[in-house]
C-alpha positions as CSV (number, residue, x, y, z in Angstrom):
1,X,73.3,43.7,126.4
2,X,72.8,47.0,124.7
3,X,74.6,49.6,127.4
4,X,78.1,48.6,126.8
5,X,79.0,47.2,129.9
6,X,79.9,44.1,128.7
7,X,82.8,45.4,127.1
8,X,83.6,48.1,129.8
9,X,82.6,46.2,133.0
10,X,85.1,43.5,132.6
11,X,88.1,45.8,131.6
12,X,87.9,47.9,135.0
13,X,86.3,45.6,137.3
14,X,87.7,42.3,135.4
15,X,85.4,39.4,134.1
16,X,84.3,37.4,137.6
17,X,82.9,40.4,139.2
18,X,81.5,41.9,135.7
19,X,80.2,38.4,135.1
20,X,78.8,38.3,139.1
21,X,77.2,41.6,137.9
22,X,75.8,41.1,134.5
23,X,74.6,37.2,134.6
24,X,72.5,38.2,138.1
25,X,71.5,41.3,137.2
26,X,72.8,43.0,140.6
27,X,72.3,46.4,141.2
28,X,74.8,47.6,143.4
29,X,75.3,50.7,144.8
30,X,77.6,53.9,144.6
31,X,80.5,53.1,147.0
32,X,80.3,49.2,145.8
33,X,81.4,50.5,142.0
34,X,84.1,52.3,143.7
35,X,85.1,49.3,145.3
36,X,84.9,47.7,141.6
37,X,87.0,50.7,140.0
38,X,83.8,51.0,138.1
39,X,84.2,55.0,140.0
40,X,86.9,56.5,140.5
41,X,84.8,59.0,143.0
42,X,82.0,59.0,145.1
43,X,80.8,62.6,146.1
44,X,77.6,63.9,148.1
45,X,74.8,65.5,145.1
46,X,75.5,68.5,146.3
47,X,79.3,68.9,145.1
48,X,78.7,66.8,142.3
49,X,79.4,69.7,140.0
50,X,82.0,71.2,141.6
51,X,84.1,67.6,141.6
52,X,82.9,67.2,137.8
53,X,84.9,71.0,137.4
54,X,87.9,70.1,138.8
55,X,88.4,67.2,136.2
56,X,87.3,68.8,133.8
57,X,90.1,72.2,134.6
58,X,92.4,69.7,135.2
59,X,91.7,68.0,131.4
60,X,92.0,71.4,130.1
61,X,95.0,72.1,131.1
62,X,96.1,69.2,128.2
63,X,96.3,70.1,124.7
64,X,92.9,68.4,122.9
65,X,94.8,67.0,120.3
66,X,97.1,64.5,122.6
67,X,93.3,63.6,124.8
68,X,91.7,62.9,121.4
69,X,94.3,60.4,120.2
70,X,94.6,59.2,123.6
71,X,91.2,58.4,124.1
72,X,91.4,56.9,120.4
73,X,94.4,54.8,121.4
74,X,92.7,53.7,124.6
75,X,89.5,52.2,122.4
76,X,91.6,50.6,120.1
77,X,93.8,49.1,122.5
78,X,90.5,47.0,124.0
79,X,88.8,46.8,121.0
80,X,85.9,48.0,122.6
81,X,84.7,49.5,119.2
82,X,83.8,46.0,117.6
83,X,82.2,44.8,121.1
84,X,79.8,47.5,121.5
85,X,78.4,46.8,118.0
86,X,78.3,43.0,118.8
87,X,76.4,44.7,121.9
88,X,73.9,46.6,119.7
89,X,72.9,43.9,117.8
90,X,72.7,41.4,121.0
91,X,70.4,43.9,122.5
92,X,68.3,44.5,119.6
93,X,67.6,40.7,119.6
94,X,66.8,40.5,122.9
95,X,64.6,43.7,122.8
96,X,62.5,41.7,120.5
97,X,62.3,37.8,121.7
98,X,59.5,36.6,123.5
99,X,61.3,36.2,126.9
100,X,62.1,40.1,127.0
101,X,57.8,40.4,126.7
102,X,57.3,37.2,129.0
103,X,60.0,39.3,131.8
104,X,57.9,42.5,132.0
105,X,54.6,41.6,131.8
106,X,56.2,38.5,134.5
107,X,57.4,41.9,136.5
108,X,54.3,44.1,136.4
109,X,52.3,40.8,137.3
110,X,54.8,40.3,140.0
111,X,55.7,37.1,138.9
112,X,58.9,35.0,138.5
113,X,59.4,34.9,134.3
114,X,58.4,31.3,132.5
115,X,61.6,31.3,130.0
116,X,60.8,30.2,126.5
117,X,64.5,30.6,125.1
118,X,62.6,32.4,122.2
Protein backbone atom coordinates (compact mmCIF):
# COMPACT_ATOMS: atom_id res chain seq x y z
CA UNK A 1 0.00 0.00 0.00
CA UNK A 2 0.92 3.57 -0.06
CA UNK A 3 1.28 4.31 -4.10
CA UNK A 4 -2.31 4.16 -4.95
CA UNK A 5 -2.46 1.33 -7.08
CA UNK A 6 -4.69 -0.44 -5.13
CA UNK A 7 -7.43 1.75 -6.01
CA UNK A 8 -6.21 2.48 -9.59
CA UNK A 9 -4.82 -0.99 -10.62
CA UNK A 10 -7.99 -2.76 -10.26
CA UNK A 11 -10.18 -0.01 -12.09
CA UNK A 12 -8.00 -0.27 -15.51
CA UNK A 13 -6.62 -3.62 -15.32
CA UNK A 14 -9.64 -5.18 -13.15
CA UNK A 15 -9.13 -6.93 -9.66
CA UNK A 16 -7.54 -10.64 -10.87
CA UNK A 17 -4.73 -9.16 -12.70
CA UNK A 18 -4.24 -6.16 -10.06
CA UNK A 19 -4.51 -8.75 -7.44
CA UNK A 20 -1.93 -11.24 -9.61
CA UNK A 21 0.16 -7.96 -9.48
CA UNK A 22 -0.02 -6.56 -6.03
CA UNK A 23 -0.34 -9.91 -3.73
CA UNK A 24 3.12 -11.24 -5.72
CA UNK A 25 4.76 -8.31 -5.97
CA UNK A 26 5.48 -8.69 -9.90
CA UNK A 27 7.25 -6.25 -11.65
CA UNK A 28 6.35 -6.31 -15.09
CA UNK A 29 7.48 -4.53 -17.82
CA UNK A 30 6.45 -1.62 -20.26
CA UNK A 31 4.54 -3.40 -23.05
CA UNK A 32 2.96 -5.93 -20.24
CA UNK A 33 1.05 -2.59 -18.64
CA UNK A 34 -0.04 -1.91 -22.04
CA UNK A 35 -1.34 -5.21 -22.37
CA UNK A 36 -3.07 -4.44 -18.84
CA UNK A 37 -4.43 -0.87 -20.06
CA UNK A 38 -2.27 0.23 -17.14
CA UNK A 39 -0.59 2.43 -20.57
CA UNK A 40 -2.21 3.61 -22.96
CA UNK A 41 1.40 4.06 -24.98
CA UNK A 42 4.60 2.66 -25.17
CA UNK A 43 7.18 4.97 -26.95
CA UNK A 44 11.12 4.60 -27.40
CA UNK A 45 12.95 7.35 -24.59
CA UNK A 46 13.82 9.23 -27.24
CA UNK A 47 10.29 10.53 -28.38
CA UNK A 48 9.05 10.38 -25.06
CA UNK A 49 8.55 14.13 -24.97
CA UNK A 50 7.38 14.66 -28.12
CA UNK A 51 4.37 11.82 -27.51
CA UNK A 52 3.82 13.60 -23.95
CA UNK A 53 3.23 17.06 -26.41
CA UNK A 54 0.93 15.81 -28.51
CA UNK A 55 -1.49 14.95 -25.53
CA UNK A 56 -0.91 17.53 -23.95
CA UNK A 57 -1.81 20.10 -27.46
CA UNK A 58 -4.50 17.90 -27.91
CA UNK A 59 -5.88 18.60 -24.00
CA UNK A 60 -5.41 22.09 -24.68
CA UNK A 61 -7.42 22.38 -27.31
CA UNK A 62 -10.42 21.74 -24.37
CA UNK A 63 -11.59 24.43 -22.27
CA UNK A 64 -9.87 23.81 -18.52
CA UNK A 65 -12.99 24.30 -16.89
CA UNK A 66 -14.93 21.09 -18.50
CA UNK A 67 -11.16 18.83 -17.92
CA UNK A 68 -11.21 20.03 -14.26
CA UNK A 69 -14.80 18.84 -13.51
CA UNK A 70 -14.20 16.00 -15.62
CA UNK A 71 -11.34 14.79 -13.94
CA UNK A 72 -13.40 15.71 -10.58
CA UNK A 73 -16.33 13.58 -11.80
CA UNK A 74 -14.11 10.72 -12.87
CA UNK A 75 -12.58 10.57 -8.95
CA UNK A 76 -15.89 10.66 -7.55
CA UNK A 77 -17.35 8.23 -9.69
CA UNK A 78 -14.61 5.46 -8.25
CA UNK A 79 -14.37 6.80 -5.12
CA UNK A 80 -10.82 6.68 -5.41
CA UNK A 81 -10.53 9.70 -2.96
CA UNK A 82 -11.55 7.66 0.23
CA UNK A 83 -9.30 4.57 -1.07
CA UNK A 84 -6.13 6.42 -1.33
CA UNK A 85 -6.47 7.63 2.24
CA UNK A 86 -7.39 4.10 3.42
CA UNK A 87 -4.01 3.57 1.32
CA UNK A 88 -2.00 6.19 3.30
CA UNK A 89 -2.80 4.96 6.43
CA UNK A 90 -2.26 1.09 5.29
CA UNK A 91 1.08 2.12 4.21
CA UNK A 92 2.08 4.10 7.11
CA UNK A 93 1.41 0.88 9.17
CA UNK A 94 3.28 -1.24 7.26
CA UNK A 95 6.16 1.33 6.97
CA UNK A 96 6.50 0.77 10.57
CA UNK A 97 5.83 -3.04 11.64
CA UNK A 98 8.44 -5.28 12.21
CA UNK A 99 8.05 -7.49 9.01
CA UNK A 100 8.69 -4.20 6.76
CA UNK A 101 12.38 -4.18 8.93
CA UNK A 102 12.66 -8.11 8.95
CA UNK A 103 12.03 -7.74 4.64
CA UNK A 104 14.98 -5.38 3.98
CA UNK A 105 17.52 -6.27 6.23
CA UNK A 106 16.03 -10.24 4.82
CA UNK A 107 16.83 -8.47 1.24
CA UNK A 108 20.31 -6.86 1.79
CA UNK A 109 21.20 -10.30 3.66
CA UNK A 110 19.90 -11.99 0.69
CA UNK A 111 17.62 -13.91 2.57
CA UNK A 112 13.99 -15.16 2.25
CA UNK A 113 11.99 -12.84 5.10
CA UNK A 114 11.00 -14.84 8.56
CA UNK A 115 7.30 -13.21 8.82
CA UNK A 116 6.28 -12.19 12.28
CA UNK A 117 2.75 -10.77 11.30
CA UNK A 118 3.92 -7.84 13.57
Amino acid sequence: PGGGGIQRVPLIAGMGVAKELIFAGKVIDANKAKEFRIYNYVVPFSQLMGKTMEIAEELLENSPVALRQTKKAFNFMSAIYYGLIYDQQASNLCYYSEDRKEGVLAFSEKRKPIWKNR
